[in-house]
N, C-alpha and C positions, 0 to 999 in steps of 0.2 A: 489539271491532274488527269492522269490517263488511268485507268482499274478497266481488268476484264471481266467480263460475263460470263462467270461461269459454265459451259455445258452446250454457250451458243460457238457453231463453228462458223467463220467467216467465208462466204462467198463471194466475189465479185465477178462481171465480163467488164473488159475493157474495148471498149469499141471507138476506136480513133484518140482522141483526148479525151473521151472522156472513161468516166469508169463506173459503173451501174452495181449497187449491191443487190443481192439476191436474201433475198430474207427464205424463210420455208414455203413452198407454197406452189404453184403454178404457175408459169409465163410463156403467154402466147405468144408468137413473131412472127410478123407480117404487114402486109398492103395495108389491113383495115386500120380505121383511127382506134378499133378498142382494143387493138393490142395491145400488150405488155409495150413493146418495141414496136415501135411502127417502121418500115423503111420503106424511102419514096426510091421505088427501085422497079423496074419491068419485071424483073427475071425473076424476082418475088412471088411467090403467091399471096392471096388474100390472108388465108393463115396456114402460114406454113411450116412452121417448127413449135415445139413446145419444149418449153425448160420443166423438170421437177425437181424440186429442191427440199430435202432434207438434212438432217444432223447424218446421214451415216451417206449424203454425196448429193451430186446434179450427174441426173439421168435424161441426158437431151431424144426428143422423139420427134421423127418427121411425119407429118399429116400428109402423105401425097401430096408431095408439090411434086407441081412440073418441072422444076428445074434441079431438083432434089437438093440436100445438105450434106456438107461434106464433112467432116471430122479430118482434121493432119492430112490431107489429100484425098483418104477415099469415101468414097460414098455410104453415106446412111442408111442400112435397110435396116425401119422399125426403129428401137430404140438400144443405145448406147451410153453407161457410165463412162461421164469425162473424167479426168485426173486434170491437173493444177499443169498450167503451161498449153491443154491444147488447143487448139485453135479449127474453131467452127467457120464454114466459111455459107453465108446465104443468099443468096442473089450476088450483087461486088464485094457485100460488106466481110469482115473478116472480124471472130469476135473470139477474143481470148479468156478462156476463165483462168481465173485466178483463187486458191480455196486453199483453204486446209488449216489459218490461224486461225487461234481467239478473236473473235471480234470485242470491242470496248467501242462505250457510248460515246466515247468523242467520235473516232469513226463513224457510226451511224448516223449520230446528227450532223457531222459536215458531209456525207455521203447524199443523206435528204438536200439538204441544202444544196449539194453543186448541182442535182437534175435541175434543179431551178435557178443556176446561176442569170445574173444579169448579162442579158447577151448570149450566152452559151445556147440555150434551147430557142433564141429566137426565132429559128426558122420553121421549129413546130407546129408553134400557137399560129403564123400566119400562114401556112400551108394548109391548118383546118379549115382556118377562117376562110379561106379562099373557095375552096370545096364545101361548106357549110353557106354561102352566099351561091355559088353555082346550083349547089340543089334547092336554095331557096326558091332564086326564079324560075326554075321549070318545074315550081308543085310538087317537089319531092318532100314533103315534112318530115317523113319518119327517118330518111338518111338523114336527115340537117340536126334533126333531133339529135340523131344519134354522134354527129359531129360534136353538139354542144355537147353532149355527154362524156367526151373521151377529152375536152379542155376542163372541165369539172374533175375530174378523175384527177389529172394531170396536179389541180392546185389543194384535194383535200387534203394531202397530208401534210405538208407545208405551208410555213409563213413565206409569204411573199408580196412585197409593194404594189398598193393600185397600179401605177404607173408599167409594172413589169410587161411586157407582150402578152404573155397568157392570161393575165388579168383583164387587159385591155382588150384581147379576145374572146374572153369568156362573157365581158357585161356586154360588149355588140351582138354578140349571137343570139345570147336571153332575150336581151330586150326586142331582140328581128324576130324573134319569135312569139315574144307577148304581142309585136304588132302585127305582125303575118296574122297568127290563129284565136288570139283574142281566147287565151286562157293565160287564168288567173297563175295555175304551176308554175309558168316562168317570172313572175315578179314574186312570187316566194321564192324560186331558185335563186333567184338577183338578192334577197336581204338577207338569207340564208347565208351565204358566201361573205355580203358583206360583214353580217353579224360573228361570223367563226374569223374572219382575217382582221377584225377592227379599222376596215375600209371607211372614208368618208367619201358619200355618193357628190358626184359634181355636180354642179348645175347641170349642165348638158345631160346628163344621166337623169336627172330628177326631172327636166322637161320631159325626155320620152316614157319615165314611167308613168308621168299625171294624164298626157297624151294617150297612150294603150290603155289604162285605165278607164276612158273615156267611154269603152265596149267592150268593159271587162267590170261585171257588177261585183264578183266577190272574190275576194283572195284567198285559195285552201293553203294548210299548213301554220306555222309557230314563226313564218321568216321575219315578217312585219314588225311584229310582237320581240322577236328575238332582236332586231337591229335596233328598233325604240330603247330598249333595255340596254342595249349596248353605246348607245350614242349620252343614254345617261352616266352610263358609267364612264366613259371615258371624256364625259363632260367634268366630272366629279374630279377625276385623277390627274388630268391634264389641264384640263378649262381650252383644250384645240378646237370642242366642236361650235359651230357655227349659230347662235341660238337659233338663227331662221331657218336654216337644216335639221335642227330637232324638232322645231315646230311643226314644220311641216310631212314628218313622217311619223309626229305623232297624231298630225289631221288625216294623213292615209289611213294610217292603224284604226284609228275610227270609224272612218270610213269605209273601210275594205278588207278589216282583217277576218278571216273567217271563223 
């Protein structure tokens, strides 16, 4: 069943196959990982355009990039309301909005869902990881941090399988990081995620968390606590979890929840 939302107007860019909705709000675009849109591009700046998006349009604004932003061929000075059909062009990439229906909740929930299609975004999550392991070994924490940070981003607002890329780059980073700097944060951030996606942690996983654990006395935050609760529950509803997998992260939670 399809029904519109009253009063919300739909926005979308389309960028290659895929097609990005624009909710209200701000989006950044650029080099860094924490942008809205990252593009792995030279010609790019670090951040170099910005989306506004409200009910009465998207007012796109260029941040001084060197390479500047183009609207339908010519160049952006400052900021400019798009209409439906034009086409942004920033560094190679070429990005069409799309606006002006009702949006309805089917749309938006397969909207969420295709940024995280399986396969589709694959090259994302391994292109942080990549550069989040680079800054690892030359002593950078606070970029690597902020790597992990922008695959965290990428999976809170959708459901998406242990298995997918971004998942599977998001618990290597946490946990490179529980072992790199022997804070407790990133094994909360690890059952936090697990607890919101109803993840069961693998062995391999569970070894490097009792490992970092080993020079990491206490755990801040609800994560621990949160995943225990959830591995009950879905002991309860399913009977999938593993007793010796609940056991043992409810001997963590004793152990180290803070």
């Amino acid at each position: 069943m399809r029904y519109h939302l009253r009063g919300v107007t739909q926005y979308k860019l389309r960028l290659g196959g895929r097609t990005l909705f624009l909710h209200p709000g701000q989006y950044e675009i650029g080099r860094m990982p924490d942008c809205w849109l990252t593009l792995d591009d030279d010609l790019v700046s670090r951040y170099h355009a910005r989306l506004l998006v409200s009910q009465d349009g998207v007012v796109l604004e260029d941040l001084g990039s060197r390479n500047g932003t183009f609207v339908n061929g010519e160049r952006l000075e400052g900021r400019r309301q798009l209409s439906d059909g034009d086409k942004v062009r920033i560094g190679r990439e070429i990005l069409v909005l799309i606006g002006g229906d009702d949006a309805t909740h089917e749309d938006v929930e397969a909207d969420l869902r295709r940024t995280l299609a399986p396969g589709e975004d694959a090259q994302f999550p391994v292109l942080i990881a990549q550069l989040f392991h680079k800054s690892l070994r030359v002593g950078r924490i606070k970029e690597a941090e902020r790597y992990a940070e922008a695959l965290a981003r990428q999976i809170a607002a959708v459901e998406i399988p242990a298995d997918h890329p971004t998942a599977r780059a998001f618990v290597d980073c946490v946990l490179a990081l529980a072992e790199r700097t022997h804070d407790g944060v990133w094994i909360d951030r690890l059952f936090t995620i697990h607890a919101k996606q109803r993840w069961l942690l693998s062995q391999a996983d569970l070894d490097r968390v009792r490992a970092a654990l080993d020079r990491i006395p206490r755990v801040p935050g609800t994560g621990l606590r949160s995943y225990e609760r959830t591995l009950r529950t879905l002991g309860q509803e399913a009977g999938t979890v593993p007793p010796e997998l609940e056991a043992a992260v409810s001997e963590l939670a004793d152990a180290y929840a803070g």
